[in-house]
N, C-alpha and C positions, 0 to 999 in steps of 0.2 A: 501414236497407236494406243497408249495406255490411256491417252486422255480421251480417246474416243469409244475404246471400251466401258472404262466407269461412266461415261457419258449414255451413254447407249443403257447400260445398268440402273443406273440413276433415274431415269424417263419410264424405263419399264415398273422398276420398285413403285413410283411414283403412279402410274396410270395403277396400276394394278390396287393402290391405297385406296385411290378417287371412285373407283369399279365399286360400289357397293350396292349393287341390286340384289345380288345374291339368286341362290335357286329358290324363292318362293312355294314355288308347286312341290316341289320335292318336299319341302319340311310338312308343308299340307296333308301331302299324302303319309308320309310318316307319320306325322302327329294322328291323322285318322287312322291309321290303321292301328296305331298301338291302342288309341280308344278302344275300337271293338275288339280287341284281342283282350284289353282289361272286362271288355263288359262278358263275350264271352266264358272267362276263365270263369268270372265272378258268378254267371248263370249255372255253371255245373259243378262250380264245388262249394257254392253261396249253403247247400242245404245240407254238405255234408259238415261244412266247417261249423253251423248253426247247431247242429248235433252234439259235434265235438263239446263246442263251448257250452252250452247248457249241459252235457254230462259232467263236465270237468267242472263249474259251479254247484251243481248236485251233490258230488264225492266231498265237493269244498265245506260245504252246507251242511253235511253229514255227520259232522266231527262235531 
C-alpha cells in the first residue's frame, strides 16, 4: 500500500515537472495591462511631475 502511494506521488511530482506550457495568455494579458496602466499613470502625472522637477532645480539653482 505504501509503495503504491509514493508510487502514484512520484508519477504525478513527475508529470507535473514535464507540464511546462504554462498559462501564456494569462502573463500576455498581464503584462499588457500593467503597460497601459504604466503609460496611463505616466500621461497624467508626466506634467505634474515635470513641474515638480524643474521647480525643485530652480530653488537648487537659486543658491
Amino acid at each position: 500500500m505504501f509503495r503504491s502511494l509514493l508510487s502514484r506521488l512520484r508519477t504525478g511530482v513527475i508529470d507535473t515537472l514535464e507540464d511546462e506550457r504554462g498559462d501564456v495568455p494569462g502573463w500576455v494579458l498581464i503584462t499588457l495591462m500593467t503597460a497601459g496602466l504604466v503609460v496611463l499613470i505616466w500621461a497624467l502625472a508626466g506634467p505634474a511631475l515635470q513641474g515638480l522637477f524643474e521647480q525643485a532645480i530652480d530653488r537648487v539653482s537659486g543658491f
